[in-house]
ROSE-960446 format. One record per atom (N, C-alpha, C): residue number from 1; residue in three letters; atom name; x, y, z. Coordinates in Angstrom, 2 decimals. Each point is the difference from the previous one (the first is absolute). Layout:
N
 resi resn name      c1      c2      c3
  NUM  ala   CA       X       Y       Z
...
END
This chain:
96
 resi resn name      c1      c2      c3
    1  unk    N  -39.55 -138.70    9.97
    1  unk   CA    0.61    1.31    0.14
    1  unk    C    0.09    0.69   -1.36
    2  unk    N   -0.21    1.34    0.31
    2  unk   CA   -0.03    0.38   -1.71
    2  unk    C    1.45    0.27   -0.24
    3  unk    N    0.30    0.31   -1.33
    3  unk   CA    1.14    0.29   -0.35
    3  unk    C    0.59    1.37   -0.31
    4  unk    N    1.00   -0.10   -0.06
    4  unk   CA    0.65    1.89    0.23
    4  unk    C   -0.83    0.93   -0.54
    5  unk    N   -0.05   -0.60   -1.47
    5  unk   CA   -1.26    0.94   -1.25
    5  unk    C   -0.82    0.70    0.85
    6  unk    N   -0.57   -1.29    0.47
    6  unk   CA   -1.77    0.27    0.51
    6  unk    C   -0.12    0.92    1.37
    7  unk    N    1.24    0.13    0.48
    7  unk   CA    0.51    0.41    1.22
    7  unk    C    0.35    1.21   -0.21
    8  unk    N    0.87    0.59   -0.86
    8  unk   CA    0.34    1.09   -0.64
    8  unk    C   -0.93    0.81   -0.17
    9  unk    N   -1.20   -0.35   -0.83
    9  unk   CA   -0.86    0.29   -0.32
    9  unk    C   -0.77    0.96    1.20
   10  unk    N   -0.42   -1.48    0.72
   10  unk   CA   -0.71    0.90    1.52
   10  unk    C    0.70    1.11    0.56
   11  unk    N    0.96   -0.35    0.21
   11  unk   CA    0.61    0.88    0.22
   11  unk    C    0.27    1.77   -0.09
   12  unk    N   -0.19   -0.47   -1.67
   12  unk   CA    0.38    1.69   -0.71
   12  unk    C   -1.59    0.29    0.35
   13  unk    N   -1.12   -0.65   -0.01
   13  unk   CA   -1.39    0.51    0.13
   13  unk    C    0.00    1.03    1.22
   14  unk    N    0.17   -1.42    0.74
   14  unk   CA   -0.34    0.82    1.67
   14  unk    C    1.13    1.29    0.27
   15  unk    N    1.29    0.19   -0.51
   15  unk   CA    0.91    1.12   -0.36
   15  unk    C   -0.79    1.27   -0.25
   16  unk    N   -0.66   -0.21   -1.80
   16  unk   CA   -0.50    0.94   -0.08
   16  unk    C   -1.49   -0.12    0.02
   17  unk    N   -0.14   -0.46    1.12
   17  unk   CA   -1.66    0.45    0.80
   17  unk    C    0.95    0.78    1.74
   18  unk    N    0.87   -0.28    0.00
   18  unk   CA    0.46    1.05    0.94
   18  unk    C    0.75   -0.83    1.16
   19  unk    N   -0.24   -0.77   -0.20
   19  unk   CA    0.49   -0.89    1.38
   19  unk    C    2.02   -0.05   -0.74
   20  unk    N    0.45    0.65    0.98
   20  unk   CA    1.12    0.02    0.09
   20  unk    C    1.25   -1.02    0.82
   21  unk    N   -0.80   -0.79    0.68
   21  unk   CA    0.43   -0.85    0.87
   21  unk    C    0.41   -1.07   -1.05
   22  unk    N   -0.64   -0.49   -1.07
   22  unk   CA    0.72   -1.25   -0.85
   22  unk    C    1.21    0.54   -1.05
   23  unk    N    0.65    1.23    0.27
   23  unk   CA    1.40   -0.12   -0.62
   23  unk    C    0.79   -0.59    0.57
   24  unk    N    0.25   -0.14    1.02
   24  unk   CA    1.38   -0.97   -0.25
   24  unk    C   -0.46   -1.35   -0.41
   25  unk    N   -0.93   -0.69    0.34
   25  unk   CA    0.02   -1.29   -0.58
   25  unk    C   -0.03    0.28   -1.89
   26  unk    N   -0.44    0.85   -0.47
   26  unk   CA    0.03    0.61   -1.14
   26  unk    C    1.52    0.12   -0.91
   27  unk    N    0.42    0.45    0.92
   27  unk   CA    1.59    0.18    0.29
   27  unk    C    0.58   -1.11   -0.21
   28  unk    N    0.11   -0.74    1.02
   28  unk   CA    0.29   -1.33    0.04
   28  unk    C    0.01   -1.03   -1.28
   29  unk    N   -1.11    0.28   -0.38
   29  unk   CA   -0.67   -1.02   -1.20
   29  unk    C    0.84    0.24   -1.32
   30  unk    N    0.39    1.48   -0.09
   30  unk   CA    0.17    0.62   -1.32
   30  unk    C    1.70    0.77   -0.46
   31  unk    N    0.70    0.24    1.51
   31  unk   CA    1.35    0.64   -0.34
   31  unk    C    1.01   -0.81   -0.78
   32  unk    N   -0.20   -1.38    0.18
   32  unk   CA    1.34   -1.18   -0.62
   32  unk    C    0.05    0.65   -1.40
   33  unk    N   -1.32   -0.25   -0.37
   33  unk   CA   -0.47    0.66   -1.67
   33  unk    C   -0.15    1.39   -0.71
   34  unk    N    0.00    0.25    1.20
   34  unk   CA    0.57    2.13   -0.30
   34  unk    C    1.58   -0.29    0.06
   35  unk    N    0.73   -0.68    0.78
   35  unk   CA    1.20    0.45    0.34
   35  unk    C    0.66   -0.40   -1.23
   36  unk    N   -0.46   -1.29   -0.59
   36  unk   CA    0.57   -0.88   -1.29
   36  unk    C   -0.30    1.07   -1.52
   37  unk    N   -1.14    0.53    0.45
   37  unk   CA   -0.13    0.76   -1.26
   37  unk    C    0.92    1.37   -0.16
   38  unk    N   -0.29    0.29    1.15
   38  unk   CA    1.30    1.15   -0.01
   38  unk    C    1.57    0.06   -0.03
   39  unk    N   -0.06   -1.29    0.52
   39  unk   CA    1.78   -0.73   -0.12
   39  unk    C    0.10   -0.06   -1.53
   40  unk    N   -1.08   -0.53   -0.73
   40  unk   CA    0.52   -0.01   -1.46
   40  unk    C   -0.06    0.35   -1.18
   41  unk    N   -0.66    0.82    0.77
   41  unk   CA   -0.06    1.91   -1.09
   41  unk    C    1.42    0.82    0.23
   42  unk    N    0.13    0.04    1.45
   42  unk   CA    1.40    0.84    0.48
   42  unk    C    1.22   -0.52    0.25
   43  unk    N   -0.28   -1.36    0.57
   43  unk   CA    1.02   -0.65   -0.14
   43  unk    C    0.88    0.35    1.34
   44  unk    N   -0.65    0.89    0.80
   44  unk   CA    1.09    0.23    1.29
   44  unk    C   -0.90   -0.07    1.20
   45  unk    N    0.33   -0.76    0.94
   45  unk   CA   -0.61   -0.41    0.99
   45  unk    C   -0.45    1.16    1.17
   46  unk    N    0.68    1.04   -0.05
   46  unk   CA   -0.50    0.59    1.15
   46  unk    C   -0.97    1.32   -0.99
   47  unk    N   -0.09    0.51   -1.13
   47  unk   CA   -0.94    0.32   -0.44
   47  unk    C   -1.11   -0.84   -0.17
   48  unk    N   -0.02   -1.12   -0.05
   48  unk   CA   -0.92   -0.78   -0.14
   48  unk    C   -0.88    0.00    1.28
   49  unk    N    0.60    0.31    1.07
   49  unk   CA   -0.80   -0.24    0.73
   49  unk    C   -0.55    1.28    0.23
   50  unk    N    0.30    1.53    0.00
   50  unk   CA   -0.31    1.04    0.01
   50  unk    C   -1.18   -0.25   -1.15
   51  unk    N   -0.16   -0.48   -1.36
   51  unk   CA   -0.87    0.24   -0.42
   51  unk    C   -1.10   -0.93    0.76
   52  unk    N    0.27   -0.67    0.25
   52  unk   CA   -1.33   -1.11    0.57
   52  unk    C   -0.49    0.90    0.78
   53  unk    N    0.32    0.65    1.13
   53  unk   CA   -0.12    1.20    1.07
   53  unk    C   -0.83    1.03   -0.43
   54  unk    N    0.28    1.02   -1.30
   54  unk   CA   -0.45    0.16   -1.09
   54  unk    C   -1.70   -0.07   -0.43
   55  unk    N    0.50   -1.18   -0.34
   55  unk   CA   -1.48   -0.63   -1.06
   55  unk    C   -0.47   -0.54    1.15
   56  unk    N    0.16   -0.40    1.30
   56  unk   CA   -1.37   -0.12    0.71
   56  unk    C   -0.61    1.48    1.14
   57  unk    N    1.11    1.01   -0.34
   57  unk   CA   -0.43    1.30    0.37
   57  unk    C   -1.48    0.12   -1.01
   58  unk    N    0.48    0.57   -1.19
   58  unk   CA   -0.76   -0.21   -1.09
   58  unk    C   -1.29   -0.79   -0.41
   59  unk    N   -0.08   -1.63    0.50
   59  unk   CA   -0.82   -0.26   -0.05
   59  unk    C   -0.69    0.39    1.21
   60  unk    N   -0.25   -0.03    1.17
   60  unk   CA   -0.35    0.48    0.87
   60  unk    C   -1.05    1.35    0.09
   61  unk    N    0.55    0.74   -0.78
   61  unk   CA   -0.50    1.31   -0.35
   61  unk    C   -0.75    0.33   -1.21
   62  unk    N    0.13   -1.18   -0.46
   62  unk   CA   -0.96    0.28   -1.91
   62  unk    C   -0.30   -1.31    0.21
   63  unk    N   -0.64   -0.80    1.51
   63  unk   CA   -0.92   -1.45    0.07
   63  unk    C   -1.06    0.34   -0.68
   64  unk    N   -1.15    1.28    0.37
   64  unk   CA   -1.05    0.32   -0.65
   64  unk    C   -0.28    0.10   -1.15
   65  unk    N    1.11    0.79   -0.99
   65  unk   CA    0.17   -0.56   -1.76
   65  unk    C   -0.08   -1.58   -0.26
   66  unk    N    0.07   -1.00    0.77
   66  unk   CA    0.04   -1.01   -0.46
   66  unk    C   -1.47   -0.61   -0.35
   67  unk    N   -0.10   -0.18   -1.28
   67  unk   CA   -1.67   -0.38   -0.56
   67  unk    C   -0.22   -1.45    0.80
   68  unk    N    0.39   -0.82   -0.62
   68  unk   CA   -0.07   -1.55    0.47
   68  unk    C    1.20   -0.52    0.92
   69  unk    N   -0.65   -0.30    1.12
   69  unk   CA    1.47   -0.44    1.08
   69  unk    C    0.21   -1.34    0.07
   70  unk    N   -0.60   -0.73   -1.10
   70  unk   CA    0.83   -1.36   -0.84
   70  unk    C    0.76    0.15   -0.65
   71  unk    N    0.11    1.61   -0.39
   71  unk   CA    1.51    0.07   -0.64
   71  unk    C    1.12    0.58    0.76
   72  unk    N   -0.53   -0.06    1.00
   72  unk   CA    1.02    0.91    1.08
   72  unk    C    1.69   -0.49   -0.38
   73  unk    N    0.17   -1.26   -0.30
   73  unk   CA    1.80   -0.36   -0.22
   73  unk    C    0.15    0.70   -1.21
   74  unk    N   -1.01   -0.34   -1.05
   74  unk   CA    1.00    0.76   -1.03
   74  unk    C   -0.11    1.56   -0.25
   75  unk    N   -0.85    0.16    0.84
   75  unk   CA    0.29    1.76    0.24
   75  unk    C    1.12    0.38    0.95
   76  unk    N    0.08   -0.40    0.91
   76  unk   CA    1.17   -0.02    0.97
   76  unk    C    1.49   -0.15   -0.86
   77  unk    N    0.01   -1.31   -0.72
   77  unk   CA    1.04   -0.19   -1.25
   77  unk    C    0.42    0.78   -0.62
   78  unk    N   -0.96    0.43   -0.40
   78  unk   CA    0.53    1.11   -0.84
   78  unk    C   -0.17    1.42    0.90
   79  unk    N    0.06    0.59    0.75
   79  unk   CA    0.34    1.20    0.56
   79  unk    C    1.73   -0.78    0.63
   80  unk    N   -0.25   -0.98    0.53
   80  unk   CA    1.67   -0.40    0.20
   80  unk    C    0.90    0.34   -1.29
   81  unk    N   -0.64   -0.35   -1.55
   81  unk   CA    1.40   -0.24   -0.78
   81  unk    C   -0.43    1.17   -0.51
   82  unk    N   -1.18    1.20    0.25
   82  unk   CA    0.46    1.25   -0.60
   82  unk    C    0.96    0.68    1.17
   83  unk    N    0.07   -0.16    1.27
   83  unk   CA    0.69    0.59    0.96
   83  unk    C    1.51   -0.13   -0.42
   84  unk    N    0.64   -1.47   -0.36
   84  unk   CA    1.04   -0.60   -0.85
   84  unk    C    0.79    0.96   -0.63
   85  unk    N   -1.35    0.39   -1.08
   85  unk   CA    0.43    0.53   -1.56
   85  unk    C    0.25    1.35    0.93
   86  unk    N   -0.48    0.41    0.85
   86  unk   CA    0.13    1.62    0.31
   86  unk    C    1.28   -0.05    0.27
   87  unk    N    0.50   -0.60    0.98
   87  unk   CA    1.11   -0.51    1.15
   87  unk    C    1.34    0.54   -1.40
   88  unk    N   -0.17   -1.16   -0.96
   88  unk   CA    0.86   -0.09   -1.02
   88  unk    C    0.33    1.23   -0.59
   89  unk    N   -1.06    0.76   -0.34
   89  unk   CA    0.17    1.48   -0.72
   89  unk    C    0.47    0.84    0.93
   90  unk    N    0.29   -0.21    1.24
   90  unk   CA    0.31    0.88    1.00
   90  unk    C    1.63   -0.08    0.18
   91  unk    N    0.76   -1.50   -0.30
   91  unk   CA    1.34   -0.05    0.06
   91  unk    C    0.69    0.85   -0.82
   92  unk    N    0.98    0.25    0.24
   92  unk   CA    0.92    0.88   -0.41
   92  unk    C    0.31   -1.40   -1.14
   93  unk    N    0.50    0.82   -0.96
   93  unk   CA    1.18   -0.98   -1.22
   93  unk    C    1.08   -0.45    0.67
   94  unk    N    0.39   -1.24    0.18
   94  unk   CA    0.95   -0.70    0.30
   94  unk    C    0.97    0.04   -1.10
   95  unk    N    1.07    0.08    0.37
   95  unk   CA    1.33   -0.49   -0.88
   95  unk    C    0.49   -1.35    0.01
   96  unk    N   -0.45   -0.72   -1.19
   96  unk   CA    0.70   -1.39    0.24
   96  unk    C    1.80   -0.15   -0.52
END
């Protein structure tokens, strides 16, 4: 059986060759690690999950910008922890 990588991989291909039917297993494979990255940039759980929501809007829609879809995680990665950084600039100043 191959492993997530190699799986991932296919995945983001057949994505952006059009076949829309392998997101959720896509999904599946990849939110634990969106959700963790966004938990610890922001640090608050229910934005965290709005950004994951977010960054797979996003990827979804700019699949075709993607040059090599062996890099599909760490492009995905990072549209998660720039979504993060946005999230952050968007809070109001807290008073501690």
């Amino acid at each position: 059986m191959k492993d997530n990588t190699e799986r991932i991989n296919e995945l983001a291909f057949r994505l952006k060759d059009g076949d829309k039917s392998v997101f959720d297993e896509l999904y599946s494979l990849t939110c634990s690690k969106a959700y963790f990255i966004a938990l610890q940039i922001n640090g608050d759980e229910h934005e965290a999950e709005d950004i994951v929501q977010d960054s797979y809007i996003t990827a979804l829609s700019k699949i075709s910008t993607l040059d090599k879809t062996e890099s599909f995680m760490s492009w995905f990665n990072r549209i998660v922890a720039n979504k993060s950084k946005d999230y952050l600039k968007k809070r109001k100043p807290r008073v501690f």
